[in-house]
Each structure stands twice: as structure tokens, then as C-alpha cells.
LOMARFI-982629 format. One record per residue (C-alpha): x, y, z; residue in one letter. Coordinates in steps of 0.001 Angstrom, whole numbers, plus 500000, padded with zeros to 6 digits. Each point is the difference from the previous one (the first is absolute). Layout:
N
XYZA/...
# end
This chain:
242
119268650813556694X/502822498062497723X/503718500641500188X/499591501988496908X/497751502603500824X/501488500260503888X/501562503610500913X/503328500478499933X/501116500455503661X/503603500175498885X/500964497237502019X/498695501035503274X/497286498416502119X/496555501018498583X/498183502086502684X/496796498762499431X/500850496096500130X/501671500530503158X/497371501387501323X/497511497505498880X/502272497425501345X/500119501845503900X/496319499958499310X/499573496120499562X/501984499179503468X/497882501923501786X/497501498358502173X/496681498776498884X/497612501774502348X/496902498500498543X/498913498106496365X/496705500958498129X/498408502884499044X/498234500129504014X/502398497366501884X/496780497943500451X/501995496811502396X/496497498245499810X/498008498751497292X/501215500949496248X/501148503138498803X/496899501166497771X/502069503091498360X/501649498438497277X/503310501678501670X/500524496243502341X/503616500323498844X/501003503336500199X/502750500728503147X/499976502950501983X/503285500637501719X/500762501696502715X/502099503469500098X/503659500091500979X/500016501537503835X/501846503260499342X/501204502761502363X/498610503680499271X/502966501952498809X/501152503077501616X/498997502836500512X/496568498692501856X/499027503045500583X/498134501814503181X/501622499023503074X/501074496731499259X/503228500758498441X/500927501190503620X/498473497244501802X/502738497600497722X/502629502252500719X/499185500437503798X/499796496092500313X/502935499253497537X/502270501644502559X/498471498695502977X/500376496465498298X/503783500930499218X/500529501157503617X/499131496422500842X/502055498291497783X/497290499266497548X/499704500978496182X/496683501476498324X/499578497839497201X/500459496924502807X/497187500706502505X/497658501517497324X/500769498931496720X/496573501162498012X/498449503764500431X/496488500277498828X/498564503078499553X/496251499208498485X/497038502392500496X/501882502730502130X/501130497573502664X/503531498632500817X/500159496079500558X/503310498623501260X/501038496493499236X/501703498201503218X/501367496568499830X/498418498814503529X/503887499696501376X/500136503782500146X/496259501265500893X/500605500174503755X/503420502301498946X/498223501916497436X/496875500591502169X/501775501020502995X/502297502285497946X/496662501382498860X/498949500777503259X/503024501505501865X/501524501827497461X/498703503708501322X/500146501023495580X/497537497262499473X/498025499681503475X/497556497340498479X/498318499422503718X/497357498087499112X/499063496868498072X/496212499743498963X/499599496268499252X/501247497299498655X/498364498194496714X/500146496482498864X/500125499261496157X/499810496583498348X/501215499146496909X/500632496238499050X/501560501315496324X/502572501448501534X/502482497468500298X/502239500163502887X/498146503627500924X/496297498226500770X/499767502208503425X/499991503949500532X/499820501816502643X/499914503718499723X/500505503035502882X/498409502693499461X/502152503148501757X/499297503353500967X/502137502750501344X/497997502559501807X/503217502202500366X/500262500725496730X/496362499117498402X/501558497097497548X/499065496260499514X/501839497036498588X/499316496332499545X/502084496857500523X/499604497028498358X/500881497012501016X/500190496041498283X/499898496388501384X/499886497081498076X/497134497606500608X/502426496725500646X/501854503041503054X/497351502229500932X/502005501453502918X/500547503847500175X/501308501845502949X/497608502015502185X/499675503411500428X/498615500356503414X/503449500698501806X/499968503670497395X/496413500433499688X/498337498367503028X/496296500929498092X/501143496874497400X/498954497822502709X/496129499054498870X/501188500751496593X/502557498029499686X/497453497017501347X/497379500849498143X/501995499707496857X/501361496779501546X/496300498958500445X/499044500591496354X/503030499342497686X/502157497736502911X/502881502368499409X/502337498861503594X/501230502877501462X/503034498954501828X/500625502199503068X/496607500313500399X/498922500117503824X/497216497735499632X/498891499248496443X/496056498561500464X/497054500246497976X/498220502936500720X/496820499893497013X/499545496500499812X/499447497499502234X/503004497796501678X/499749497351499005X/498481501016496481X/502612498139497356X/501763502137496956X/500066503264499360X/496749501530497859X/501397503394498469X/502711497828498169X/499284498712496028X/500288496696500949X/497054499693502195X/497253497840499152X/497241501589499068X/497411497972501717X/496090500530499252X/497448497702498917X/497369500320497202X/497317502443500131X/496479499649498363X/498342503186498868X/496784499585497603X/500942496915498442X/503130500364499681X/503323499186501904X/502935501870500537X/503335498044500696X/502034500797502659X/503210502500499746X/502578497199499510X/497617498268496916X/499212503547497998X/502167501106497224X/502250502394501426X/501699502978498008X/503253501788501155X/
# end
């Protein structure tokens, strides 16, 4: 489009450049048409970028209970001299469940708030899950809490981040003692270091087994297999799609 067939924003910011602009700083989550990080990318598409979503908050209201769980914890947060938007500052509600967002200096606060406050009673924590992922700069490790209140019949999730250069996130066991072969599990898999912890070990793998397998990272491993004539590479030598 030339300067003389542009539309006439009338001097203000064109909506649709801006937004094209926010688009191009977003971050690159993968190039080509399949994100092949192999051999070539055989689609054609080898220089198309696919970026990755702002991380945006659900707006209010969320709807079922969880409107009152953020109101019920909001004041419990206040009462202890915290603010809302401080301990959790993203609220995902995705698929009928309620995610909340903890920086890992307030998860100990915001689960035990959880768990004495008698309006949200969440008694019990059913796990804890380790995610990898190395495109997430400065957010590489998750680890996420699944709770459930049996008082009231309601569940909510935490979520939690670590980068991979500080994977340190405080442990859980002093609120929810059951986090205890969770939380080293999860250590086990991912090497997420749960400080606190009363005695962080392997507990899958063996001790003296080095890395951590479940993470991205890991090498593959495998040697070639020969099946009727032919051979099959190992995982780390096949193309590989994302």
C-alpha cells in the first residue's frame, strides 16, 4: 500500500499497524510450517514464524465459583498485608477450571491461605506436576498444585515458574505434608529444587542416575534398529516435528 491510497486515520495511530507491530515483538515460538529443528524444512513454509500469544489474565466475571474463590483469597491476602494482583497476577479460567498464577515468593502464603481460610477449606492437595519448556525464557520450569476442597466440593490449580539458570521453588510439605513424594518425584524428573523440602532424593530413578529424563533437554539416547532391510535411526537422528 502507497501513501496515496493509505486511509485517512485523521492523524491518529492506525489500529491495525499497531497491532501488527505488538505482533512482530512477540516471541518466536517455532519457524517453518512443522518446526522441524532437524534436517530441512520440506514444506516450502522454512521461513514462516509462529509467535507465541501474549499471557493474558481471564477478565472478570469468571464465572461458577471462582469469582468467590478471588474474592475470599483477595481479602485473606489483604488481611496479611498483601495485594491480589501481587501474589497472583494472571487468572486463567480455560475449560471450566480456575488456574492461579503465583510468583514462587508467595505460594507457601497463598497455599496456606487456601487451606485455613474456613470460606475456602481447600484441605487437600492432589499432586504436584512438573512441566518443561526450554522456549520459555526465564519461565523454562512449572510446577502446578492441583487443590481440592472437600468442604465445599470445588478445585483450583496453582501454577508455579522457575527459570532453568534458578530452578529453586519453595516446598509445600510444611501446608500439604502429601507434597512430599510429589514434590521429589517432580524433582526426580524435571530437577525442579524444592527448598524446604525435608529430604529431596530421587525416588523413580536410580541415585546415582545423572540428569533429569522428563525435561526437553534430555538426550534422547537409542541406537539404530534394523527391521527388513532397513534401519531406523535413533530418536536424537530422526526428523522431529513440533
Amino acid at each position: 500500500m502507497t501513501s496515496e491510497n493509505a486511509p485517512d486515520t485523521g492523524g491518529q495511530p492506525d489500529p491495525g499497524a499497531e497491532a501488527g507491530e505488538h505482533r512482530l515483538a512477540q516471541q518466536v515460538e517455532r519457524t517453518g510450517m512443522f518446526g522441524t529443528g532437524t534436517t530441512g524444512d520440506t514444506s516450502g513454509y522454512g521461513g514462516l514464524q509462529v509467535r507465541r500469544p501474549d499471557r493474558l489474565s481471564t477478565a472478570r466475571p469468571y464465572g461458577s465459583y471462582f469469582d468467590d474463590i478471588a474474592d475470599r483469597l483477595a481479602e485473606g491476602l489483604e488481611r496479611d498485608g498483601s495485594a491480589f494482583a501481587e501474589a497472583v497476577p494472571r487468572v486463567v479460567v480455560e475449560r471450566g477450571e480456575l488456574t492461579l498464577h503465583v510468583p514462587r515468593e508467595h505460594l507457601v502464603t497463598v497455599a496456606r491461605l487456601l487451606r485455613d481460610d474456613p470460606s475456602l477449606a481447600f484441605q487437600m492437595c492432589l499432586g504436584v506436576s512438573g512441566v518443561h519448556y526450554p522456549w520459555d525464557t526465564g519461565h523454562e520450569l512449572h510446577a502446578v498444585y492441583p487443590l481440592l476442597s472437600i468442604t465445599h466440593n470445588r478445585r483450583v490449580r496453582l501454577e508455579v515458574t522457575a527459570p532453568d539458570s534458578d530452578p529453586r521453588i519453595p516446598s509445600l510439605v510444611s501446608v500439604y505434608p502429601t507434597c512430599d513424594w510429589h514434590e521429589r518425584e517432580t524433582w526426580d524428573f524435571f530437577g525442579v529444587v524444592f527448598e524446604g523440602h525435608p529430604a529431596l532424593t530421587r525416588i523413580e530413578m536410580p541415585d546415582d542416575w545423572k540428569g533429569h529424563p522428563q525435561r526437553k533437554d534430555y538426550p534422547l539416547g537409542g541406537i539404530p534398529v534394523e527391521y527388513r532391510g532397513a534401519t531406523v535411526p535413533p530418536p536424537e537422528d530422526r526428523r522431529a516435528y513440533q
